[in-house]
N, C-alpha and C positions, 0 to 999 in steps of 0.2 A: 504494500500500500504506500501512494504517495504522500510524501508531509501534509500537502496542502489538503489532501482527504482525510487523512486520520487530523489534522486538526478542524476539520468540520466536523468532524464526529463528537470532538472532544476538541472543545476550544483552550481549555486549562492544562493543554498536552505538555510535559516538563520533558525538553529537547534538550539533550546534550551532544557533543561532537563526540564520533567514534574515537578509540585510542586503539588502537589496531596493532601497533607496536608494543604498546605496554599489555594487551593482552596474550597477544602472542610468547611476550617475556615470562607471563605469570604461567601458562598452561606449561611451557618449559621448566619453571621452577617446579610447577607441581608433577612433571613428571618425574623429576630426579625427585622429590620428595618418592616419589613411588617404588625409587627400587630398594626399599624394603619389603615389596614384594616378589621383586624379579630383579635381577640386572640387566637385563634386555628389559628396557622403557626408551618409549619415545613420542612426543606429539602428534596427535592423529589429526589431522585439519587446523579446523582452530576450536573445536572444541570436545575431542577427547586423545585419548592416550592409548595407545597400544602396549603391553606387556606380553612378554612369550614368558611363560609361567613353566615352561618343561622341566621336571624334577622336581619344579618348588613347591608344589600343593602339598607334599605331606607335612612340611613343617607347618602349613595352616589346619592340620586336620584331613581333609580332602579337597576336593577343586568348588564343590559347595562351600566348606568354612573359607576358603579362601576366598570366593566372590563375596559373599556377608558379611566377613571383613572388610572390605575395601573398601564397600559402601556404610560399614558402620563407622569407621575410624576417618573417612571422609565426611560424613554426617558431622561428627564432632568439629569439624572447623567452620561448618555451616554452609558447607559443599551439596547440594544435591545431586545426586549422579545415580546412574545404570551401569552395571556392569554384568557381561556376558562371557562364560568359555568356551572355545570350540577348537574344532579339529584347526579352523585355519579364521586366518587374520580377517577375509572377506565377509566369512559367518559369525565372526565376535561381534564386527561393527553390526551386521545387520543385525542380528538380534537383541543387541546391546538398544538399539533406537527404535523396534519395533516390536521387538519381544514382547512390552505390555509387564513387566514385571521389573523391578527395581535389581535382585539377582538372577543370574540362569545360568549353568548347567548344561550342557550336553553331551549327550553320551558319544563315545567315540562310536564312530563310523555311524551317526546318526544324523549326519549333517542334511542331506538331502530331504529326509522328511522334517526337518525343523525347519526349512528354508521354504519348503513347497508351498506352504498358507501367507509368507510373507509379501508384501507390495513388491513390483518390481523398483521402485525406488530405493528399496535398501540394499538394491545391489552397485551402488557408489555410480550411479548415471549420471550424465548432464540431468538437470529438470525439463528440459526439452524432448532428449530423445525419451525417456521417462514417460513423457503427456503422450507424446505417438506411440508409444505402445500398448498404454492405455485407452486409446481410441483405436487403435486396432483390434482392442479385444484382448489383451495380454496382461491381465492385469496385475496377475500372481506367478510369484517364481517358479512355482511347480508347473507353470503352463508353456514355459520355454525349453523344459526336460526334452519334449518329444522335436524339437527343430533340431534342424542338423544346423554345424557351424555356419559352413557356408552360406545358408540361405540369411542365418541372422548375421554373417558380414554384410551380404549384399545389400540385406536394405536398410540397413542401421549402423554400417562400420565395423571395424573391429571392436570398439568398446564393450558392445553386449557380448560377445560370445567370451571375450577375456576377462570380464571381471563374473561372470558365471563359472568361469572354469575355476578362477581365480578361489572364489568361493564354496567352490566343490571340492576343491584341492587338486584340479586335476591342472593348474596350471602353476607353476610356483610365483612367490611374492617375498621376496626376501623385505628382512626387518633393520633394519639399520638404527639401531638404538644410539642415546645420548654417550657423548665421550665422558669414560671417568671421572667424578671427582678430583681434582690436584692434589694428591698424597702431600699434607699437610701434619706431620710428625716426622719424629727423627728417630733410632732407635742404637742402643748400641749395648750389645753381651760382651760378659767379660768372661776369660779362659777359668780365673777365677776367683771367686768371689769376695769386694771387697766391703770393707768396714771402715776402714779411714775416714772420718769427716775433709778431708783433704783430697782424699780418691774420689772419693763423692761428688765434689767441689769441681774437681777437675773433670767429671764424664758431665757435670751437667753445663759448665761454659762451654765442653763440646759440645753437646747436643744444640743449644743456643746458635752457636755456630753455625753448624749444620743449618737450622729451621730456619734463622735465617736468610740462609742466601738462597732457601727454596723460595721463599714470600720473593725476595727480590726478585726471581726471575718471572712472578706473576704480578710485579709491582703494587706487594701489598702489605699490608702489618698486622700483626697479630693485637686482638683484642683479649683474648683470655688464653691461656697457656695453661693446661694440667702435664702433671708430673705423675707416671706411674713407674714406683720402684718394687721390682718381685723378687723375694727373698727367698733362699734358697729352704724355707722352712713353710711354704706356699702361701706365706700373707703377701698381702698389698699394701706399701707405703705410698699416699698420693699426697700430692702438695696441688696447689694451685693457685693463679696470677693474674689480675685483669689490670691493664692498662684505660686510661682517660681517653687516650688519640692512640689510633693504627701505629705500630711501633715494631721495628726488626730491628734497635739498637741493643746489640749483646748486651751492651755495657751495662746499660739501663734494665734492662730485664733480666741479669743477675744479682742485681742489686736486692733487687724487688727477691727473686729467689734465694740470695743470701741471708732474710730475713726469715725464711722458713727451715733453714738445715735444722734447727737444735729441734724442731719439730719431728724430723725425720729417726725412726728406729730402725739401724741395719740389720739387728740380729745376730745372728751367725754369717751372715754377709749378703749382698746382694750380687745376684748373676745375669739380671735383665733391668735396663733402664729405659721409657720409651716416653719421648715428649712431643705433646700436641697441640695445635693450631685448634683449640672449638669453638674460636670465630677470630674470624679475620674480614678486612677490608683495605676496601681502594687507599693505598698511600701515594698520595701524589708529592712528586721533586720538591723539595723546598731551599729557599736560596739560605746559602752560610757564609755569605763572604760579605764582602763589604760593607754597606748600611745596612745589617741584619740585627741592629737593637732589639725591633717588636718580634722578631722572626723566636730569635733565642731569649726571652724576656719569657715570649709562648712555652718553647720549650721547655723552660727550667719550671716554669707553674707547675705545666702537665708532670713533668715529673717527680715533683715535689705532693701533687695531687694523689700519684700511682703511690707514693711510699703511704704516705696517710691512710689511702684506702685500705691497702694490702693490712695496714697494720690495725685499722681502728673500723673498716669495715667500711663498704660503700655507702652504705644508708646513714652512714653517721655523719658526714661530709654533704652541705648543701650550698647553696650561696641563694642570697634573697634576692629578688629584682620584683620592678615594680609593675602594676597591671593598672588597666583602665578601670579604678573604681574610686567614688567617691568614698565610702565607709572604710575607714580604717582598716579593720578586720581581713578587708575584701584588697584593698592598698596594693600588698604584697605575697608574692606568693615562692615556695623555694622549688628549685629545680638544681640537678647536678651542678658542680661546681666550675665546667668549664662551657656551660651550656650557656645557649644568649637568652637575651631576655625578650619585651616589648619593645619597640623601636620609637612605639607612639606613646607610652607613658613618659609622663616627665612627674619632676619633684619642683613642688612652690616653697623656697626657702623662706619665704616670707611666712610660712603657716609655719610652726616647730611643732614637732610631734615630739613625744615619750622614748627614753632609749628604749623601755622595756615595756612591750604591751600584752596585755593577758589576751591568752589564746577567745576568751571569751569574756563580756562584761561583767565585773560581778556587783550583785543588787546592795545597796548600801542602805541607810537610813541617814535622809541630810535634814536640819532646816536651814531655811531660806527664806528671803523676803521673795514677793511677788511683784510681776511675771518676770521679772527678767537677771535678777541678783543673783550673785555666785552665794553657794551657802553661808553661813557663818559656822557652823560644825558640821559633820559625820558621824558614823558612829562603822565601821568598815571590822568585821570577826571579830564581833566582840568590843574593840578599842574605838575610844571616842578622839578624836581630832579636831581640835578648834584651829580654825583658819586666820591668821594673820594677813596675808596677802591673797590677792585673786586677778585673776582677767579673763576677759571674755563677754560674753557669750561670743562663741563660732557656729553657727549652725552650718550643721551638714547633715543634708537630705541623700539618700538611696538614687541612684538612677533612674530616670524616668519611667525605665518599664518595668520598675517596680515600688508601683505604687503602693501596695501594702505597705511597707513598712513605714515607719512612723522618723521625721525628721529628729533629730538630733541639736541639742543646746550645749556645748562643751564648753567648759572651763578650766585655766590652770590656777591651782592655789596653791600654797604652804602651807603647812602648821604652825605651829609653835616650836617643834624642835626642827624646822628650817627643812621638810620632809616636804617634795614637792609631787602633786597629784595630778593625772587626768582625769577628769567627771564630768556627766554630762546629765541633761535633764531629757528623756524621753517623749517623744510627739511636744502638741499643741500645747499651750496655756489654757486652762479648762479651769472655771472660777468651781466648780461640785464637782472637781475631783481632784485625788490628793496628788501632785505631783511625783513620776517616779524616775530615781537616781540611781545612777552604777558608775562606777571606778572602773575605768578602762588602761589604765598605764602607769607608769613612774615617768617620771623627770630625774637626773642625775643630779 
């Protein structure tokens, strides 16, 4: 259907441009997700995937658990799909797309009657020659069984008699799956088994080594590094490393590993050491020569970033930046520490905020003159505060499209021991009802 007819149908039609490229990228991605079913995967059009599962169904159970897998554990990422097994690639797809069932199963050497009830459209036609053979009366695969080749070359080409055969198996179709994974670990056995912290030391800057100059030849850096060390008494020593930015600097990533050795037990020794890449990314050239102050200012953060994390933990490490909001609370928000912020929030030096603001208001008891006086005391857990100094009222109201909430009357005061507050007076002035107050910060 054309635009301009499906939006007479539907004037409120939500039109966006094809990405054609980036879907093609993703049915790719997800076909390598896929060989944890097979290693022969590869993208079938643009919107499914081929696998030759030969050998592989018994570790799913049978060729049944293993199609109800594929579609159960693809359901889980919120994938809908059909999957089909068969003698040959031509009969997966067609029954994969017209089967009528979510998984299917066929039994060997039963291809021809599972195909006989299907459209001739599932046999990978143009849509053209497809509609002519359907107005010739051809509507179903089983009903091309009884033509000989020839006659369905002559009036339709080769296509029909070759993707029937194709689909019978009487014609071959080779599979050309995706290329390997880039073997992103390093591994290295020793003759025998050592114990040193110092041996230790030195098979793992080799290894670093090694992993590194693999990344370099796919111009990338490693984001997280695990360390498996197998003792010769069958435990597993693992250590592991994430870096802030894509990184293949030895130097720097045994740093970061240096700080794990006293972690590590050798035992009676170790006889296999093997380290891995379980994420990496694009590192693009960076300049170090001349005017590289911000280049190497970046670097030394980042790196200074990676020791902190490694040692106090990523989630403990944030940095604040600010957001597009009027309320406080709403102000600012934390994201990793070398990540950017809003481009469009800005800070009014002219307003002073609280070093220290509570994650959330807490209700106080003030008096106050009316409508518009900072208290004269508090009363905030218990303890009473009488105010010497004050200023204000600020009011700050919620953004517009959120009109609920109720505008905002802030004040800064002291006490008497020189203990300086943020408070504010909640909504309107309301002569029949009692005003209500909360302590939202500190002052230093």
């Amino acid at each position: 259907m054309g635009l301009a007819d499906a939006r007479a149908l539907e004037p409120g039609l939500d039109v966006g441009a094809a990405d054609f490229v980036g879907d093609a990228a993703a049915l790719a991605k997800l076909a390598q997700w896929c060989d944890r079913f097979s290693p022969w995967a590869t993208p079938c059009g643009t919107d499914g995937i081929f696998l030759d599962v030969t050998g592989c169904a018994h570790l799913f159970g049978d060729e049944a658990g293993l199609a109800a897998q594929t579609v159960e554990r693809l359901a889980r990422q919120g994938i809908e799909c059909r999957a089909a097994i068969a003698d040959t690639l031509g009969a997966a797809w067609a029954i994969a797309r017209f089967g009528g069932k979510a998984a299917i199963t066929v039994p060997r050497h039963a291809t021809r009657q599972a195909l006989a009830g299907l459209p001739v459209a599932a046999l990978r036609l143009e849509p053209e020659i497809a509609a002519l053979l359907v107005r010739l009366g051809l509507r179903r695969i089983g009903e091309l069984y009884g033509l000989s080749r020839a006659a369905l070359a002559a009036r339709f080409g080769d296509s029909v008699a070759l993707r029937l055969d194709q689909a019978l198996g009487d014609a071959a179709e080779p599979l050309s799956p995706l290329p390997p994974a880039p073997l992103r670990w390093s591994r290295r056995s020793f003759a025998e088994p050592i114990t040193a912290p110092e041996a230790i030391a030195a098979a793992i800057r080799a290894l670093l080594h090694e992993l590194s100059r693999r990344l370099a030849e796919e111009d990338t850096g490693a984001r997280q590094l695990s360390l498996a060390l197998y003792r010769i008494d069958g435990r597993i020593e693992r250590a592991a490393i994430g870096t802030a930015f894509p990184s293949r600097d030895t130097r720097h990533l045994w740093r970061l590993f240096e700080e794990r050795l006293p972690q590590i037990d050798p035992g009676l020794g170790i006889e296999d050491m093997v380290l891995t890449a379980e994420r990496a990314e694009k590192l693009a050239p960076a300049q170090l020569g001349f005017d590289c102050d911000a280049t190497a200012d970046s670097a030394g953060l980042a790196a200074l970033i990676d020791r902190l994390a490694n040692r106090l933990g990523a989630r403990a490490l944030a940095r604040p930046v600010l957001r597009e909001s009027h309320l406080p609370e709403r102000a600012v928000r934390f994201v990793p520490p070398l990540a950017g912020g809003d481009a469009r929030a800005n800070w009014n030096p002219a307003k002073p905020r609280p070093i220290r603001l509570l994650p959330r208001p807490e209700p106080i008891e003030a008096t106050a003159p009316v409508p518009d006086d900072p208290p004269l005391l508090f009363r905030w857990r218990q303890q009473i505060h009488r105010v010497r100094h004050a200023d204000g009222p600020e009011r700050i109201a919620a953004e517009w499209w959120r009109a609920a909430e109720e505008p905002r009357d802030y004040y800064r005061v002291e006490d008497e021991e020189g203990r300086r507050f943020w408070l504010y007076r909640a909504g309107l002035y309301q002569p029949e009802l009692a005003p209500r107050w909360f302590l939202h910060g500190f002052f230093g």
